[in-house]
C-alpha positions as CSV (number, residue, x, y, z in Angstrom):
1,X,15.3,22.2,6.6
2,X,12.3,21.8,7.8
3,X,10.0,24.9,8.5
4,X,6.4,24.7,10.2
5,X,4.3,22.5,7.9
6,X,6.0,23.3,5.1
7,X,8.9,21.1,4.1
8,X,11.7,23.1,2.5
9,X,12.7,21.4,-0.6
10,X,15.9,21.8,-2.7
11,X,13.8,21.7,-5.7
12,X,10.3,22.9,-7.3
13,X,8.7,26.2,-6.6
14,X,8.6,27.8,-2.9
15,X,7.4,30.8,-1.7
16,X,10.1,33.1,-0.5
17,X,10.6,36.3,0.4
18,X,11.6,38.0,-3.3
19,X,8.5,36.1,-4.4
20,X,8.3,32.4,-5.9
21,X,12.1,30.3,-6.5
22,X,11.6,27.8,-9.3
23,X,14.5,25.6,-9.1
24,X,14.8,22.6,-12.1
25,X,17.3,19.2,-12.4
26,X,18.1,19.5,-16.5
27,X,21.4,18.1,-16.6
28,X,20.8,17.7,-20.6
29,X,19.8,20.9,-21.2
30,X,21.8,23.9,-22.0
31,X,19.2,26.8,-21.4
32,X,15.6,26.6,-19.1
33,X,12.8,29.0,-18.8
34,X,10.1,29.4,-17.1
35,X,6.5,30.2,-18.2
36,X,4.2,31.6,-15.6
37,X,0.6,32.5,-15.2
38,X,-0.7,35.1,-12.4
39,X,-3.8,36.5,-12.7
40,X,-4.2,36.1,-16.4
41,X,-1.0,37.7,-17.1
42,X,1.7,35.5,-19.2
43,X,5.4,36.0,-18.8
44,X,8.7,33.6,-19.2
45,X,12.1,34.3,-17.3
46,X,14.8,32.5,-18.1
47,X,16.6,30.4,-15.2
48,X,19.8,30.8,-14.4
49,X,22.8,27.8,-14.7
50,X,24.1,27.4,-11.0
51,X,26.2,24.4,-11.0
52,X,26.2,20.3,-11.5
53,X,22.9,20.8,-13.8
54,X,20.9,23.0,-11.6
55,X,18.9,26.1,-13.1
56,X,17.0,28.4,-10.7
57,X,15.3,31.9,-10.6
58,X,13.1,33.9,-8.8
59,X,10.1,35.4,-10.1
60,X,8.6,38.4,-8.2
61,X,6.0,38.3,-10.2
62,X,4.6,35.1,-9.2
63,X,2.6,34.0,-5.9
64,X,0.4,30.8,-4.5
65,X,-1.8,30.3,-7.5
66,X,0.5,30.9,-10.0
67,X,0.5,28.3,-12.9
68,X,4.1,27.3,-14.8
69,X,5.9,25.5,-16.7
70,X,9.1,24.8,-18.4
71,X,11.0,24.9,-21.5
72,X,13.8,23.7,-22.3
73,X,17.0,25.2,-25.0
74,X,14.0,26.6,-26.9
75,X,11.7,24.0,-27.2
76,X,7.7,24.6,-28.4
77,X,6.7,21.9,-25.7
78,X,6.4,22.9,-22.2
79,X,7.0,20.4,-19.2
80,X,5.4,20.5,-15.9
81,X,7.8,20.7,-12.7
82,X,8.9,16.5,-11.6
83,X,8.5,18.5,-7.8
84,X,4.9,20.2,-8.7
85,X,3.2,20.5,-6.2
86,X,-0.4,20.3,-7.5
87,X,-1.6,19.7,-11.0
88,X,-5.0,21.4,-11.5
89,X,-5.4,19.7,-15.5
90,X,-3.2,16.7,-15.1
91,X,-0.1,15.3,-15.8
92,X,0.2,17.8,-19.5
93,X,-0.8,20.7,-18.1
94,X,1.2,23.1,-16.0
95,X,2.1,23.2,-12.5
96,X,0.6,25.4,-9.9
97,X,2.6,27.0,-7.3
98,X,1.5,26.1,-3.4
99,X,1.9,27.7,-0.4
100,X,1.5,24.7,2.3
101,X,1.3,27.1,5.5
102,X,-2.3,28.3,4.5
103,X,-3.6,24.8,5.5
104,X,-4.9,25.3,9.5
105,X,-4.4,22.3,11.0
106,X,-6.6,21.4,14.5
107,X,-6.3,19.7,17.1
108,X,-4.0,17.9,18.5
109,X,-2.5,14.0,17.4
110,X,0.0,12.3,19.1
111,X,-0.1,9.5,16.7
112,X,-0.9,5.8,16.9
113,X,1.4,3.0,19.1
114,X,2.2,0.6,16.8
115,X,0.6,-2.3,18.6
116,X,-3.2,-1.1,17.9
117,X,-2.4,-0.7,13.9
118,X,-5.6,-2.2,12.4
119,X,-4.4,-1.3,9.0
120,X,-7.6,-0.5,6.5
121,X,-6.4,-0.3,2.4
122,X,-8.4,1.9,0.2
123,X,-8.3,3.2,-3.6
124,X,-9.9,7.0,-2.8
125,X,-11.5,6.8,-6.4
126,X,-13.4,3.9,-5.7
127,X,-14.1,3.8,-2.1
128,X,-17.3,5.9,-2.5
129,X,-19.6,6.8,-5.4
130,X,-18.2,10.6,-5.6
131,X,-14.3,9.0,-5.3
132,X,-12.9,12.1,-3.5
133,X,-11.6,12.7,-0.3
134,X,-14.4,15.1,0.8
135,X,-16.7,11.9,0.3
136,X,-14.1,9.9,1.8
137,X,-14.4,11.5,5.3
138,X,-18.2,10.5,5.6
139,X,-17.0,7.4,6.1
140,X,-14.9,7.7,8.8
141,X,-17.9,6.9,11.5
142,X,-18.1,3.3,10.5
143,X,-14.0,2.6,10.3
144,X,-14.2,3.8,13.6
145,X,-17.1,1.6,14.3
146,X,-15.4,-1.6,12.6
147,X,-12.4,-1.1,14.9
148,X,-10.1,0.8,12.4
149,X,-7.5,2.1,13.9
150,X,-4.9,3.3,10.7
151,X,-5.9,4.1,7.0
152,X,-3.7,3.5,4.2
153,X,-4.4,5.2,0.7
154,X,-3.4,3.7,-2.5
155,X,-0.9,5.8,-4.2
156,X,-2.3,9.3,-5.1
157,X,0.9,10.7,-7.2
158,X,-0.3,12.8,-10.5
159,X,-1.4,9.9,-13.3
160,X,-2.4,10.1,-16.3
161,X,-6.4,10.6,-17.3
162,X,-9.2,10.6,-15.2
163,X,-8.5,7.3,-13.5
164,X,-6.2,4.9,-12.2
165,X,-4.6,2.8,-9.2
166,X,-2.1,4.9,-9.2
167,X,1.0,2.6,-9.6
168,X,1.4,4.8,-12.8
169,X,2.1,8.2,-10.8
170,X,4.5,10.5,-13.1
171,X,4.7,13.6,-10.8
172,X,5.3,12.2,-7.1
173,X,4.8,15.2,-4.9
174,X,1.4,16.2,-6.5
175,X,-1.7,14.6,-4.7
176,X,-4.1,13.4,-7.7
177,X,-6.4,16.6,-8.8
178,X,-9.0,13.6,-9.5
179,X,-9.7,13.6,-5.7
180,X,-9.3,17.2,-4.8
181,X,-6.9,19.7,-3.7
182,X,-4.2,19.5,-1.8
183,X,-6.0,21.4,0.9
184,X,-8.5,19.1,1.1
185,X,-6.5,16.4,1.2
186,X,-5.1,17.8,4.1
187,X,-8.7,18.4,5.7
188,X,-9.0,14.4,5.0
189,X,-5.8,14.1,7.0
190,X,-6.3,16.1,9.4
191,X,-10.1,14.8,10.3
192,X,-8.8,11.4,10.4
193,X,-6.8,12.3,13.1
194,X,-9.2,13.6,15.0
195,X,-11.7,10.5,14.2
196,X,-8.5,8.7,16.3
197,X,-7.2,7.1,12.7
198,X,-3.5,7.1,11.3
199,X,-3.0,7.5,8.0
200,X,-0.4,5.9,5.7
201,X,0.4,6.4,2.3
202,X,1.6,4.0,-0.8
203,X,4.7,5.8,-2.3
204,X,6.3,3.8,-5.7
205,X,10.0,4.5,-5.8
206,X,10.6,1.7,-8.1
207,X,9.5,3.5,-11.4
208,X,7.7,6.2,-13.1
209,X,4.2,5.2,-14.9
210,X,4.9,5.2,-19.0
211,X,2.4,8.5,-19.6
212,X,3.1,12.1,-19.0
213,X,6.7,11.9,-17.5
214,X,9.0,14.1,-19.0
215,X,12.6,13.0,-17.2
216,X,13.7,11.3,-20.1
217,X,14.2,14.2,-22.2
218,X,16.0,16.4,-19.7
219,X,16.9,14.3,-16.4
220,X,18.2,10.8,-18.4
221,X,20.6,10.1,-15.2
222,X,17.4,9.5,-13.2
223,X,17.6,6.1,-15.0
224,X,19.5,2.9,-15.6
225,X,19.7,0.6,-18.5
226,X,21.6,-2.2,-16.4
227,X,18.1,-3.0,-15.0
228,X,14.1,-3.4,-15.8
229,X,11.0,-3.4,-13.8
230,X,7.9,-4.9,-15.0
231,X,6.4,-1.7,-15.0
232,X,9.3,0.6,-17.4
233,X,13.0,1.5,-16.9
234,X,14.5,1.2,-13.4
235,X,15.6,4.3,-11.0
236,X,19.1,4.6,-10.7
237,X,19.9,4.2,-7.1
238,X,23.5,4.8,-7.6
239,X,22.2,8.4,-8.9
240,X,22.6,11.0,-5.5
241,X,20.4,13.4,-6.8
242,X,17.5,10.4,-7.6
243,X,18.1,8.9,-4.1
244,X,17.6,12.5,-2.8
245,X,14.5,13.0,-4.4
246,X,12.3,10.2,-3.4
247,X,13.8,10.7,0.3
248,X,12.7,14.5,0.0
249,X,9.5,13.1,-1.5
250,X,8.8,10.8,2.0
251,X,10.0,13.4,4.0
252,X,7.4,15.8,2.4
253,X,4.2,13.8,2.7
254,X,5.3,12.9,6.1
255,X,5.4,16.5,6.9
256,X,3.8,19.0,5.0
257,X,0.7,16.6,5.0
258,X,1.0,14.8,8.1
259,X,1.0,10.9,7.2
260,X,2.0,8.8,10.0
261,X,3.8,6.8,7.7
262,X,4.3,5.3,3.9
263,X,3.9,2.0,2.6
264,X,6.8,2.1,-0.3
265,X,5.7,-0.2,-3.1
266,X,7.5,-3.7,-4.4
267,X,10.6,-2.3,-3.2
268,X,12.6,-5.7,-4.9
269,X,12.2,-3.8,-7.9
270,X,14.7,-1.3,-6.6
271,X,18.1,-2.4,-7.8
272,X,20.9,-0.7,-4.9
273,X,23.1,-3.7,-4.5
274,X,23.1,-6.4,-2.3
275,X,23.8,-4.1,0.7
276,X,20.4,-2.0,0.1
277,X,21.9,1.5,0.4
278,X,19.1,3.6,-1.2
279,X,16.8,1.8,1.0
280,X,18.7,2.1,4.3
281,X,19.9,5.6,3.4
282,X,16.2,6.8,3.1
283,X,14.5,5.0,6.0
284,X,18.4,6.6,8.2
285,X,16.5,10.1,6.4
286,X,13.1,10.2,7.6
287,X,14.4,9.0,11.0
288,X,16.9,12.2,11.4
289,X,15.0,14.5,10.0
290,X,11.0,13.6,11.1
291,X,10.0,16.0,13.5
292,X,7.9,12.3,14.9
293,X,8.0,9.0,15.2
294,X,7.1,7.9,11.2
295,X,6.5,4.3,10.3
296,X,8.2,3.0,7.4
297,X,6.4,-0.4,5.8
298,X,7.8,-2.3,2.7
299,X,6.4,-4.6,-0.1
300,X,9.5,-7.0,-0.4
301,X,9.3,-10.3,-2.5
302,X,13.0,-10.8,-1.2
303,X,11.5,-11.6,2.2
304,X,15.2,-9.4,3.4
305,X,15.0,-9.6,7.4
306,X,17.8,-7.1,7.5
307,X,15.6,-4.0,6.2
308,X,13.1,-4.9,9.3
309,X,16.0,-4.1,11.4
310,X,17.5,-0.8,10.0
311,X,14.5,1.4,9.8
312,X,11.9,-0.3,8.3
313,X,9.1,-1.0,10.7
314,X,7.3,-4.2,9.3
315,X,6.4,-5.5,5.5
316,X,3.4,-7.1,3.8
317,X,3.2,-10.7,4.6
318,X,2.3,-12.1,1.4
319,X,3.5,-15.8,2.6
320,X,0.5,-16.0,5.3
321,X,-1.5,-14.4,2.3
322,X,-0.7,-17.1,-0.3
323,X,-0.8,-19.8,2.5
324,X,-5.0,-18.8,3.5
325,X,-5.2,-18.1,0.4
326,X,-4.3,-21.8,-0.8
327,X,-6.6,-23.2,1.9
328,X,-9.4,-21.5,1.1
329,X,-9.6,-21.5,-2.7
330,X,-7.4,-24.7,-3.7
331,X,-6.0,-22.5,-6.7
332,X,-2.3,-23.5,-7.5
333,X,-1.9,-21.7,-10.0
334,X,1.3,-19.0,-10.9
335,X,3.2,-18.2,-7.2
336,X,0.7,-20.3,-5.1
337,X,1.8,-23.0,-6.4
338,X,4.7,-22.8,-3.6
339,X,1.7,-23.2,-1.0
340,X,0.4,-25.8,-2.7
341,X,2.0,-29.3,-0.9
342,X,1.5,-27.7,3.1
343,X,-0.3,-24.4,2.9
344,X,-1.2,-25.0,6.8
345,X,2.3,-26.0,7.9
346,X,3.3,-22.7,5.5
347,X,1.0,-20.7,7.5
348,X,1.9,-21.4,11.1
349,X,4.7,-20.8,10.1
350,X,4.3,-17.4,9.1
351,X,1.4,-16.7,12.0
352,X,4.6,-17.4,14.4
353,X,7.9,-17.1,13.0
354,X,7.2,-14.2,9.8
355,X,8.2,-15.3,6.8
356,X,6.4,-18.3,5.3
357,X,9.7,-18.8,2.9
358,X,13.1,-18.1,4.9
359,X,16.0,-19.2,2.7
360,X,13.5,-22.3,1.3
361,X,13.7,-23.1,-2.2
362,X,10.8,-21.6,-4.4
363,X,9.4,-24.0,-7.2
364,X,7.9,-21.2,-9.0
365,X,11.0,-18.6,-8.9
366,X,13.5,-21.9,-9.3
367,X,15.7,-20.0,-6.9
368,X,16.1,-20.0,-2.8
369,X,13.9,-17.1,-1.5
370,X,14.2,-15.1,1.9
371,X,16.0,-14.8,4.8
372,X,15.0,-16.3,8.5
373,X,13.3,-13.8,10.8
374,X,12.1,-15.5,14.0
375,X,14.4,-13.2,15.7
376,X,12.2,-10.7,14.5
377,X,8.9,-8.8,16.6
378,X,5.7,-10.4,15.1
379,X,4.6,-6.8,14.7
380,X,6.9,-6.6,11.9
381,X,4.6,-8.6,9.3
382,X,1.0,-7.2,8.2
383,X,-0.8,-9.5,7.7
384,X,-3.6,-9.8,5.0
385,X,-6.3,-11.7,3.3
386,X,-7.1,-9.5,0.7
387,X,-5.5,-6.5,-1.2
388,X,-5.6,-4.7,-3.7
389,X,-3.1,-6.5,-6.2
390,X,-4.4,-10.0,-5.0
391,X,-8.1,-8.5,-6.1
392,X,-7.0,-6.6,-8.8
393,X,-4.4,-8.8,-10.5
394,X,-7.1,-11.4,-11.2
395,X,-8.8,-11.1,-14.7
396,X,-12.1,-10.7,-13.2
397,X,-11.0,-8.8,-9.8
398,X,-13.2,-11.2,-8.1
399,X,-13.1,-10.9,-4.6
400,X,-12.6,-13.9,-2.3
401,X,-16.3,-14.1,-1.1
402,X,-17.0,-15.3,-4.9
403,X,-14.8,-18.2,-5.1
404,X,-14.4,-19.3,-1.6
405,X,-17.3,-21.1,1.0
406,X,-18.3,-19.1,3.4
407,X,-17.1,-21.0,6.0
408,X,-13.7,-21.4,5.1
409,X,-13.6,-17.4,4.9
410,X,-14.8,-17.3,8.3
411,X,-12.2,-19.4,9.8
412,X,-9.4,-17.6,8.4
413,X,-10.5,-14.5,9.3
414,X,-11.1,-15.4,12.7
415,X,-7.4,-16.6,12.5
416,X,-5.4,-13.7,10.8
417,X,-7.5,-10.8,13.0
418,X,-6.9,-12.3,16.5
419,X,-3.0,-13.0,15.6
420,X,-0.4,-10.9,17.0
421,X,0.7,-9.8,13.9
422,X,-1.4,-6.1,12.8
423,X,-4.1,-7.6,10.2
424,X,-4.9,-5.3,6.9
425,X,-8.2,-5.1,5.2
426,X,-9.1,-4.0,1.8
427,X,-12.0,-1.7,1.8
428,X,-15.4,-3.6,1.4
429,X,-14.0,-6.9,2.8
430,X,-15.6,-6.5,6.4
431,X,-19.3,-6.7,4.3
432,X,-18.3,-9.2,1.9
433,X,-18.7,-6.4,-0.8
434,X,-19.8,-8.1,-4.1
435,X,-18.1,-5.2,-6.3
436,X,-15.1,-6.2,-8.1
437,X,-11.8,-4.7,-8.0
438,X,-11.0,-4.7,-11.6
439,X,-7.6,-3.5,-13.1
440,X,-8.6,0.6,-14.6
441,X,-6.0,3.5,-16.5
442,X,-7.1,5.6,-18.5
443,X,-4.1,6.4,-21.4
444,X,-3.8,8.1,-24.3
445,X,-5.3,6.3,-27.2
446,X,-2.7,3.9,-28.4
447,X,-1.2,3.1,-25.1
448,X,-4.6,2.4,-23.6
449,X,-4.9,-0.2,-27.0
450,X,-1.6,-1.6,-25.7
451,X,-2.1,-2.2,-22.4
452,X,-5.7,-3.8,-23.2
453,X,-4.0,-6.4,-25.4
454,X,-1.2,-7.0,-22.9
455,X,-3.7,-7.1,-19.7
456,X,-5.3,-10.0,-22.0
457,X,-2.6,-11.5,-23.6
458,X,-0.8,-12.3,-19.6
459,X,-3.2,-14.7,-19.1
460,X,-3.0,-16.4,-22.1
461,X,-1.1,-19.3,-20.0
462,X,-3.9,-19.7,-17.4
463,X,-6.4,-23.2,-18.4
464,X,-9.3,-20.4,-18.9
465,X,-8.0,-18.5,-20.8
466,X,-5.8,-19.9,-23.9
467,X,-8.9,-19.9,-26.3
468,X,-8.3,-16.0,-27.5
469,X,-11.9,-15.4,-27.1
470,X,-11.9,-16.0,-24.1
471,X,-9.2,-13.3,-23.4
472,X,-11.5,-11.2,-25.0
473,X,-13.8,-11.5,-22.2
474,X,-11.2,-9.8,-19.8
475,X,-12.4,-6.3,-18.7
476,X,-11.1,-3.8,-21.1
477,X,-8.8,-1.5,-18.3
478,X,-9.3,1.3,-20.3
479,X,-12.9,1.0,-20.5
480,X,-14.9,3.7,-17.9
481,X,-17.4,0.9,-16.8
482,X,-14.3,-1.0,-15.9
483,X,-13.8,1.7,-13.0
484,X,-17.3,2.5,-12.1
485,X,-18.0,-1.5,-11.7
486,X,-14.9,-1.2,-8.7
487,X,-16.7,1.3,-6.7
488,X,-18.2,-0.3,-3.7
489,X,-22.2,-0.2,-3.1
490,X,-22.6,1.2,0.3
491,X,-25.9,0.1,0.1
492,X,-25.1,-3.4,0.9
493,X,-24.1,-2.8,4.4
494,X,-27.3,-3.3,5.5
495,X,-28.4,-5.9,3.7
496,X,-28.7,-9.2,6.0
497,X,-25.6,-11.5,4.4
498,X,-23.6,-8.0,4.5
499,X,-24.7,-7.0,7.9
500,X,-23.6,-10.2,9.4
501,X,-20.3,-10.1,8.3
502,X,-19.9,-6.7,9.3
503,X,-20.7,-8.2,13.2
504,X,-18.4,-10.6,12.9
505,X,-15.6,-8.5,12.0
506,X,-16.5,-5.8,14.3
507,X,-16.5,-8.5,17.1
508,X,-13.3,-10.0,16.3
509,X,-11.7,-6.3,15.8
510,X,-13.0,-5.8,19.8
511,X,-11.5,-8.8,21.0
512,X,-8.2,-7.8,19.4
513,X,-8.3,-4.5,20.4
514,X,-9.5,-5.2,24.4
515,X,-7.5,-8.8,24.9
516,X,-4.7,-9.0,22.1
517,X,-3.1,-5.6,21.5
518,X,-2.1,-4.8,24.7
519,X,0.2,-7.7,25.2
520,X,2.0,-8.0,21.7
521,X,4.9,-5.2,21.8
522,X,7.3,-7.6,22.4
523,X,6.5,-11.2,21.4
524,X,9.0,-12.8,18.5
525,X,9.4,-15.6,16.3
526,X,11.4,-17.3,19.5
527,X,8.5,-16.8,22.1
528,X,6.2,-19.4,20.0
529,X,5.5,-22.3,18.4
530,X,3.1,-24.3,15.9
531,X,2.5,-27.8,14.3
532,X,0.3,-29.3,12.0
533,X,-2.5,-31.6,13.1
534,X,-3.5,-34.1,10.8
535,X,-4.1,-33.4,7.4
536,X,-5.8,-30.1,7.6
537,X,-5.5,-29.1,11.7
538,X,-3.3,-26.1,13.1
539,X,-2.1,-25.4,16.2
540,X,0.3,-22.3,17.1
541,X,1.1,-21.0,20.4
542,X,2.2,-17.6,21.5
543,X,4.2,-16.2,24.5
544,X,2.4,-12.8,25.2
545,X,4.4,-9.8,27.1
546,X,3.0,-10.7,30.3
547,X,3.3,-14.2,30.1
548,X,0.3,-15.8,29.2
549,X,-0.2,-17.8,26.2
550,X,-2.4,-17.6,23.1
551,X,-2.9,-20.5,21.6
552,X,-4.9,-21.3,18.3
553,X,-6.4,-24.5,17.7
554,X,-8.0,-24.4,14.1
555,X,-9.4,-27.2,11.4
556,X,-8.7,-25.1,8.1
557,X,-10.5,-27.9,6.3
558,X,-13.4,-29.5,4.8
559,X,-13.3,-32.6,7.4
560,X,-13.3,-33.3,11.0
561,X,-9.8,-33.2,12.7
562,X,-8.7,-35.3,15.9
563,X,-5.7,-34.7,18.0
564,X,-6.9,-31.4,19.4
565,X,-7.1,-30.7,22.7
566,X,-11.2,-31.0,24.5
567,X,-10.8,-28.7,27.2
568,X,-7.8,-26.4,26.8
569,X,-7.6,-24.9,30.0
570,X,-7.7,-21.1,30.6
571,X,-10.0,-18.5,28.8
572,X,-11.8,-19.2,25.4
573,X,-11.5,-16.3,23.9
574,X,-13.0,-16.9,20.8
575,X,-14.9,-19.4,19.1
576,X,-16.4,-20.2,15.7
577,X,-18.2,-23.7,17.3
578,X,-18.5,-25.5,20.4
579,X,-15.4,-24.9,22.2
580,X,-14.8,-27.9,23.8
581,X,-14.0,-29.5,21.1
582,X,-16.0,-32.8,22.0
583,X,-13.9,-35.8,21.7
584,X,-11.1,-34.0,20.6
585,X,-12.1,-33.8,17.7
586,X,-12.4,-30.2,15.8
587,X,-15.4,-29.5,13.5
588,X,-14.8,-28.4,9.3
589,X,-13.5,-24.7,9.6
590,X,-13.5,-24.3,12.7
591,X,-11.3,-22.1,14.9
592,X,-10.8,-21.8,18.8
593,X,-7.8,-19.2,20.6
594,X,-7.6,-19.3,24.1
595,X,-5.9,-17.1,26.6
596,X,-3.9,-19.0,29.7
């Protein structure tokens, strides 16, 4: 049920009418109390056995503000709530009891078409020198400026410490205390909205982080043995009251806080069969039961074209990714070494059709990978050229602007912002921010040692790094400076190399937003086209809704192409050199779309 901005949930602690119900999953358990705080007074109450593993009580004692936690058939530890709402001393400490409908939301949003998504990635820790979501808002002026139209925050589930992506998130429905409360969290929200910005959230139902999660000891069904992610044991999808709680969990950011919609993290480490029922059964949830329109987006290495046609709304494009990426760089290393023998082909294909890899065999997985999807909207793929695992994965978290020629960077910019498909930008890239992203956590002693040595010891096959002292030079992730190096240096915006690149994106952002977005509801993988000219040329063409067509013409290399077309007929719309093309012949890095 949902009521008003508060979502109702089967589990946790809500506010009712006798006072606070604390309901608890502890199948393994045989007796559960709760231990409260109010007002400096202590007390426990022991919950009550209801059926199937359930315990529940209610405590008129207790109010918004309350503090709690449990223990369980005796036990000297006490456990914060899996459903806590907030967690005021981290991810030990105990929970503190909510009440959601204090929050005054103003104004009124109607939310964002889907067609105008400029997507905008940021890590709230490290998008400003403060890393809250107070100091966060100041910057909503020059999002707005850039052409931002939709924000999405890296996860902000309870971690460990005082830092971290977030991928390690232990206690799902408690926004990180390291940025603020959940009220001004809400205030971030709800100013967003009124700045004309969606906001979207990254939600990891693949795994809980290794550090402050207490499931194991009472809640072992949550899990599976039959299967491992990279990042610790693997949900249990075949588990009903699992499933249940990370569709509760989406249903509750999208309503008690208001997200347009969630970005649900590398969701091919979910294992529920070949048929995808976890998946399907929570995107079928938040469609029945959203009181709006809420926009589901996936992080799939499958490349499944089936989940982008039962709920989900679009996925991460990390084929177009890999392919620029390729071009721009020359690395070949690990996965891009399936880009490697046609990154250009690999990318038109992806600019027009979606997936770069669609059933193709993968030399770096040794297995067929994908599914086709030109049948598919082009509004189904984000497209990117930066993120923050393509950033942050790297030993150095270099950012592309350090290993890449300026110009190159400017061609495929100009080619993955004016393409139909809605681009994403990780915060910093429209100034060419020279701050690293750099891998940070902040663990308890000996699992910060171990994760150190295994951040180094991963790239112990890469060229660089085999000599071990060279591995030593790897940031240490655990390591404070690690995280204050990743904070961007606002300062730089108006610095002259910075400034200019902000021009050029906010130019390129306009000319999507006043030429390109209004005609791309509709257009597919079967309403284009694109080939390869010459060695390094590109040429992809694109029925729009009302019938004209945009057509690239690009030279993503270091040479002059021919075989390009000198006057293309029809309305340059953009241009990074002379647009005629003289001779036919395109320029290094250059790129031309017109509008006929």
């Amino acid at each position: 049920m949902l009521d008003g901005f508060r979502h109702d949930m089967p589990f946790g602690a809500q506010l009712c009418a006798g006072g606070v119900r604390f309901r608890l999953y502890a199948p393994q358990a045989t007796r559960v109390e709760v231990f409260t705080t109010t007002s400096g007074r202590d007390r426990s109450m022991p919950l009550t056995s209801v059926d199937s593993g359930w315990f529940e009580a209610v405590d008129d004692c207790a109010r918004a503000g309350t503090r709690y936690a449990f223990s369980l058939d005796g036990a000297v530890l006490r456990v914060p709530d899996p459903a806590s709402r907030f967690q005021p001393d981290g991810v030990h400490g105990p929970s503190m009891v909510v009440d959601p409908t204090l929050f005054e939301w103003t104004g009124s949003w109607n939310g964002l078409p889907w067609t105008e998504h400029v997507f905008y990635e940021l890590h709230v820790g490290t998008f400003t020198p403060e890393g809250t979501f107070a100091a966060a808002r100041t910057k909503f002026d020059h999002l707005v400026a850039l052409g931002i139209t939709a924000l999405e925050l890296m996860p902000l589930a309870e971690c460990p410490g005082e830092r971290n992506w977030g991928y390690d998130g232990v206690l799902p429905f408690a926004p990180s205390h390291n940025y603020g409360t959940p009220e001004e969290l809400k205030a971030f929200i709800s100013d967003a909205h009124a700045h004309g910005l969606a906001i979207y959230l990254d939600v990891v139902y693949n795994h809980f982080g290794p550090e402050g999660n207490y499931l194991h000891g009472y809640a072992p069904t949550f899990y599976t043995s039959r299967h491992q992610t990279p990042w610790g044991a693997a949900i249990d999808a075949d588990n009903a009251i699992a499933r249940a709680f990370f569709s509760e969990n989406a249903l509750y950011w999208t309503h008690e806080y208001r997200f347009d919609g969630l970005r649900l993290d590398a969701v091919h480490a979910i294992y529920d069969g070949p048929e995808r029922h976890f998946l399907r059964e929570l995107a079928r949830t938040v469609a029945e039961r959203s009181d709006r329109r809420i926009f589901l987006v996936l992080e799939n290495d499958r490349n499944e074209a089936a989940l982008l046609e039962a709920g989900f709304r679009a996925q991460w494009n990390d084929d177009a990714h890999h392919a620029m990426h390729v071009i721009v760089t020359g690395e070949r290393d690990g996965y891009y070494r399936d880009y490697a023998a046609d990154p250009v082909a690999l990318l038109g294909k992806a600019l027009t059709t979606g997936f770069g890899y669609q059933g193709d065999f993968s030399a770096y997985r040794t297995a067929e990978r994908g599914t086709p999807s030109e049948q598919l909207r082009l509004g189904s793929f984000v497209t990117f050229l930066q993120n923050h695992d393509q950033i942050g994965n790297r030993p150095f978290g270099d950012r592309l602007g350090a290993r890449a020629p300026s110009a190159a960077l400017r061609a495929v910019v100009a080619v993955y912002l004016l393409a139909p498909s809605p681009p994403l930008l990780f915060m910093g890239e429209e100034w060419g921010a020279s701050s690293p992203f750099l891998y940070f956590c902040d663990f308890e002693p000996e699992l910060a040692r171990a994760v150190t040595a295994g951040r180094r010891s991963e790239f112990g096959s890469f060229a660089g790094f085999a000599d071990p002292a060279a591995r030593e030079s790897i940031p240490d992730p655990s390591a404070r400076a690690t995280f204050e190096r990743s904070k961007l240096d606002w300062d730089e915006v108006a610095c002259d190399t910075h400034a200019a690149w902000l021009a050029y994106y906010r130019n390129l952002l306009a000319l999507r937003r006043a030429e390109v977005a209004p005609r791309i509801a509709g257009v597919r993988g079967t309403d284009t086209s694109s080939k390869r000219v010459g060695s390094a040329g590109l040429q992809a063409r694109f029925r729009l809704d009302d019938g004209t067509m945009l057509t690239l013409d690009a030279n993503l290399g270091a040479c002059e192409e021919s075989g390009f077309a000198a006057h293309p007929g029809g309305y340059v719309l953009f241009c990074t050199h002379d647009p005629t093309y003289p001779n036919s012949i395109a320029p290094p890095w250059s790129v031309r779309w017109t509008l006929a």
